[in-house]
C-alpha positions as CSV (number, residue, x, y, z in Angstrom):
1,X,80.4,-86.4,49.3
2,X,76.8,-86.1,48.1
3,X,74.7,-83.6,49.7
4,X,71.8,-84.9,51.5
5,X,68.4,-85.3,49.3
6,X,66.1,-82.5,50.0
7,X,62.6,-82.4,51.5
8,X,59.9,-82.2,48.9
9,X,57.9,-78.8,50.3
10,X,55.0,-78.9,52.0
11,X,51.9,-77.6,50.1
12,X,48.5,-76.8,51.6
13,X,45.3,-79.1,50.5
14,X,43.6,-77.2,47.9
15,X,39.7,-76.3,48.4
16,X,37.1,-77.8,46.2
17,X,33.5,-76.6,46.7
18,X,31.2,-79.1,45.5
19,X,28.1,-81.2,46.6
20,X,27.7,-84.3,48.3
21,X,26.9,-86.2,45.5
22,X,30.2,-85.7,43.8
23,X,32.0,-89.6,43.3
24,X,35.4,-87.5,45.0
25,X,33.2,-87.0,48.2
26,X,32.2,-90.9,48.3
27,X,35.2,-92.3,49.9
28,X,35.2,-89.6,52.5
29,X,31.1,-90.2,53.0
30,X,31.8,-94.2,53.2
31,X,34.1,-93.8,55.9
32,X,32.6,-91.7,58.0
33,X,29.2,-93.9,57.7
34,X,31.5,-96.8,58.6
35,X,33.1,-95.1,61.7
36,X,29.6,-94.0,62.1
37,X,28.2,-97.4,62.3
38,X,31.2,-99.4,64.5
39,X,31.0,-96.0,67.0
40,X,27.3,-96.3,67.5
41,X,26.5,-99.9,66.5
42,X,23.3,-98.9,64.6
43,X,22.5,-98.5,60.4
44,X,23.3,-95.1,59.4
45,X,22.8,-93.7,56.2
46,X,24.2,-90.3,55.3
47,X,22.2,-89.7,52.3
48,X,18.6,-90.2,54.0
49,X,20.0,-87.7,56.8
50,X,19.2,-84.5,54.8
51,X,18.9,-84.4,51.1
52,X,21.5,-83.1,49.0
53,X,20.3,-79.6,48.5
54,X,20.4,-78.8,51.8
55,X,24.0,-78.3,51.5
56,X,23.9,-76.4,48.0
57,X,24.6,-73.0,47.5
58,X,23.0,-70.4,48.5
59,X,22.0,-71.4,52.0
60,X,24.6,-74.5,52.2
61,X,27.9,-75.4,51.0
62,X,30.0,-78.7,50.8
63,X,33.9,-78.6,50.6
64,X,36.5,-81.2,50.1
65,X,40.5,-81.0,51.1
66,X,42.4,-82.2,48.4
67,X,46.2,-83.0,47.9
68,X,47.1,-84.7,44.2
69,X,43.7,-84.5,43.0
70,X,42.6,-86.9,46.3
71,X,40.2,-86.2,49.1
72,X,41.8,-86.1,52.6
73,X,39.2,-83.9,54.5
74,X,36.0,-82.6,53.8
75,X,32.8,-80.8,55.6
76,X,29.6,-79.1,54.7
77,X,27.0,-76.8,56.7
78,X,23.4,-76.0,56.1
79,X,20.8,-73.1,56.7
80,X,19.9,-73.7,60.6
81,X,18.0,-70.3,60.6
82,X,17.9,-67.0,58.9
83,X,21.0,-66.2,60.9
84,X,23.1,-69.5,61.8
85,X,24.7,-72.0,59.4
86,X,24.3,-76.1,61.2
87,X,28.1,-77.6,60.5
88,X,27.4,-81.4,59.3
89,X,29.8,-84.3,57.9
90,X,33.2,-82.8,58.9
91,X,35.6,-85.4,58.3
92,X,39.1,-86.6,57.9
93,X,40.5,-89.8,56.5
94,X,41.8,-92.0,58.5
95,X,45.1,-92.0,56.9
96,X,45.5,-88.2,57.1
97,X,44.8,-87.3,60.6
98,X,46.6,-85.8,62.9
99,X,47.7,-82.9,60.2
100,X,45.3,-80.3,61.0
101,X,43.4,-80.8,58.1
102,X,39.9,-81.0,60.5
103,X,40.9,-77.3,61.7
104,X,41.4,-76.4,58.0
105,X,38.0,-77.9,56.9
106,X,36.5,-75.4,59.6
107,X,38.2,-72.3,59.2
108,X,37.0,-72.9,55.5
109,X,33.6,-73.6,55.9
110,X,33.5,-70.6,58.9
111,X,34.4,-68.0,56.1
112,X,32.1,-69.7,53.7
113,X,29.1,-69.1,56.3
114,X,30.6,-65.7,57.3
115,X,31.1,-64.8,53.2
116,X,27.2,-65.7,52.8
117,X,25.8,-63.4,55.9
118,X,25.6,-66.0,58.9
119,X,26.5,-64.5,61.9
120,X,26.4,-67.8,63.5
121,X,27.5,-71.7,63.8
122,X,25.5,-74.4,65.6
123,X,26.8,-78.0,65.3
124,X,26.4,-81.2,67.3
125,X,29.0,-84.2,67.7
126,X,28.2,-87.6,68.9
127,X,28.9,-88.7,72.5
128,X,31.4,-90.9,71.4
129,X,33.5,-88.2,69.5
130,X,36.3,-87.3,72.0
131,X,38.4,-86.2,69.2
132,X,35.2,-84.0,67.5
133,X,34.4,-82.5,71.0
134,X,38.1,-81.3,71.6
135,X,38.9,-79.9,68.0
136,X,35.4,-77.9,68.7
137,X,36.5,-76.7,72.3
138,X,40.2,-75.9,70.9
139,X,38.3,-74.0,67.6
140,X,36.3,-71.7,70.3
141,X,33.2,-73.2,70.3
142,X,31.3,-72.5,73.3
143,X,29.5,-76.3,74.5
144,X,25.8,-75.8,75.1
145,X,26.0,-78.9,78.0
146,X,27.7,-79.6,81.0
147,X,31.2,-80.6,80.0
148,X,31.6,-82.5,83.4
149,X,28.5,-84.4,82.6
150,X,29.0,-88.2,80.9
151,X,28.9,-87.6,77.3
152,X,26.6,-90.3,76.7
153,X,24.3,-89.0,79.7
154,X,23.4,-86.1,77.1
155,X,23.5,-87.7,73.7
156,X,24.0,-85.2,70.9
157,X,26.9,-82.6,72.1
158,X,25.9,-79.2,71.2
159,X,28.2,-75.9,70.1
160,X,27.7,-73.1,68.5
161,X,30.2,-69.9,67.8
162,X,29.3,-66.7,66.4
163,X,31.1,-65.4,63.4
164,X,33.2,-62.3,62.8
165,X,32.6,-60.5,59.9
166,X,29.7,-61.6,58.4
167,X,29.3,-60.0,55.1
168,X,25.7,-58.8,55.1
């Protein structure tokens, strides 16, 4: 009788600070410009949005999830104000959701903020982002609109959620 083959274990994506402009990040950046685009039905273009320093150390930082060397998740935040890091580009691929890795890319990039002396995140989702808008509400961030409102009555959903521990 042979014994049944064993599960390969499960190991966590590894986390690669980088920039934007890194070739990994490109397939992440082309689909979320593509979602983007078929969500909103209207040109986008990620890399006139902000330039690429915004997200540089040491006011900004971009991260990628990667498992084999591959990017499966990614996000970035930028200086909002002398005391609150702006959350941008959070993303999964479309072939890896439903894993947590969006949660991962947050808890990440919230210790990143915390490590570099913000005391506070501010981010907005799109109106047509159900998925965005409940990771944020199940993360604790508190919505700066009127969650019984129509989404696309407001536009640009804001949150924000202070951080714990900010290293000075």
């Amino acid at each position: 009788m042979t014994a049944a083959p064993r599960p390969l274990p499960i190991t966590a994506p590894t986390v690669l600070h980088t920039t934007v402009t890194d070739p990994l990040a490109r397939p992440l950046l082309d689909e979320l410009t593509y979602e983007y685009r078929t969500r909103y039905q209207r040109p986008v273009d990620l890399g006139l949005e902000y330039p690429a320093e915004e997200f540089a150390p040491p006011r900004g930082a971009f991260l990628l999830l990667l498992e084999d060397g591959e990017p499966v998740a990614g996000g970035a935040y930028r200086r909002y104000d002398d005391r609150t890091a702006e959350l941008k580009r959070i993303w999964t691929h479309s072939a890896h959701r439903r894993r947590g890795l969006a949660r991962q890319v947050l808890d990440a990039l919230e210790r990143e903020a915390a490590d570099h002396g913000y005391t506070r995140l501010y981010l907005t989702t799109g109106p047509r982002q159900p998925e965005a808008k409940g990771l944020y509400l199940a993360a604790g961030y508190r919505p700066l609109f009127d969650l019984t409102a129509a989404p696309e009555s407001i536009g640009p959903l804001p949150f924000e959620k202070p951080l714990e521990n900010p290293r000075p």
